[in-house]
C-alpha positions, 0 to 999 in steps of 0.5 A: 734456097732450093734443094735438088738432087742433081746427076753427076754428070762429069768430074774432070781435072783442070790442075794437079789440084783442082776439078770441074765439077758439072751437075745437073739438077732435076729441076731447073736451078735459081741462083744469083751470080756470085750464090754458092751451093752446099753439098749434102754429105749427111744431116749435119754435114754440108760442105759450100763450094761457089758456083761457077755457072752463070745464072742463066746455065740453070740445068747445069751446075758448075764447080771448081774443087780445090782438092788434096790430100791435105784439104780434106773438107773438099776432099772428101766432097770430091769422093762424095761426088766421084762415088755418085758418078761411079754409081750413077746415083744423085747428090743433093745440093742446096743451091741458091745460098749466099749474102754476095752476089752481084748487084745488078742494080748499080752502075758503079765500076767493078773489082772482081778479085779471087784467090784461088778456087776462088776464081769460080765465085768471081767467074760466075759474075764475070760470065754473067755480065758478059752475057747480058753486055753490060757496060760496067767497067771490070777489072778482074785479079786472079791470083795463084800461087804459080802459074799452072794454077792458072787453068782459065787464064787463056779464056780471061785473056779472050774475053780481055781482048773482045770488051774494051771495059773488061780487064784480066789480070793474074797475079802469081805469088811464086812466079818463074823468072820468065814470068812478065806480070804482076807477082806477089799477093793479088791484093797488093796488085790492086793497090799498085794499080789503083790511086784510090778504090772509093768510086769502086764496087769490090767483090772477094773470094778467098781464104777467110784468112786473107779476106779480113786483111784485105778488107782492110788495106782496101778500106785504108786505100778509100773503099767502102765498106758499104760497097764490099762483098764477101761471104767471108764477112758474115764469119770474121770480124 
């Protein structure tokens, strides 16, 4: 782990509820795709948020903040930020954390599956494998509860259609009648494509509350469990 005072270098919406974040550290930053950073808000007080750069992007750090007026431990973090920016003063970052990062190490393919902000988890892996031109099957579940939550969707599309071995599928929750794709728990979506999930390595981000259960119905349709990653493991049973 490294901690870093970093600039705020912008803050800039991407929904109604969700914003890029970019910092740039003092140093460059060592981190693993799929690691997160903690934000210092005081000696007790840090808040975790996935980081959404690829490994190799170490001066500039990239975070996707879900904030509302109803979430307030990213909205206070969002205040904590803006003033930095405000005051063109640094924040302190602890970078490198995280017990579920890509294994770089295996050739099995990949199901990449977020909700959410935690599509920025998933992006950083995304990015990374693209760039080193790995050739590992990915199929990648984004799933929202509309589809203006879909703020990258036309950049996963993009990459779809450039890497025979990359797949994008988004997963709307409360979709409009004009809405042509998967609907529903982007899950279940994972469940009706595949016969089984045991030759599969399977990374999640997501609310803990529905990393338990999807573990599970992963597990029940042949997964592994040896071969799932989520930093929500280490806080539920």
């Amino acid at each position: 782990m490294q901690v870093l005072n970093a600039e705020v270098v912008s803050i800039t919406p991407l929904t109604e509820f969700v914003y890029k974040v970019e910092l740039k550290p003092s140093e460059p930053a060592e981190f693993k795709a799929g690691h997160y950073l903690q934000l210092v808000l005081g000696e007790k007080d840090k808040r975790a948020f996935s980081i959404a750069s690829r490994p190799s992007q170490k001066e500039l750090l990239e975070l996707h903040i879900g904030a509302s007026e109803e979430n307030s431990y990213a909205m206070q973090a969002l205040d904590h930020l803006r003033e930095h920016h405000a005051n063109g003063t640094k924040a302190t970052v602890e970078v490198g954390l995280g017990i579920s990062e890509l294994r770089t190490e295996s050739q099995l393919p990949i199901v990449l599956l977020a909700g959410g902000t935690g599509f920025s988890y998933v992006k950083s892996m995304a990015d990374h494998l693209a760039e080193i031109d790995s050739d590992r099957q990915v199929h990648f579940y984004w799933g929202v509860r509309d589809e203006s939550a879909l703020y990258a969707a036309e950049e996963m599309q993009a990459w779809a259609a450039k890497k025979p071995n990359f797949t994008f599928v988004p997963v709307v929750d409360n979709a409009s009648d004009n809405w042509a794709g998967h609907t529903g728990f982007v899950h279940k979506a994972v469940l009706k494509d595949f016969d089984s999930l045991a030759a599969y390595e399977i990374y999640m981000a997501g609310r803990f509350d529905m990393i338990g259960p999807v573990r599970d119905d992963f597990i029940a349709h042949g997964a592994i469990r040896e071969n799932m990653y989520a930093d929500a493991f280490a806080y539920i049973k």
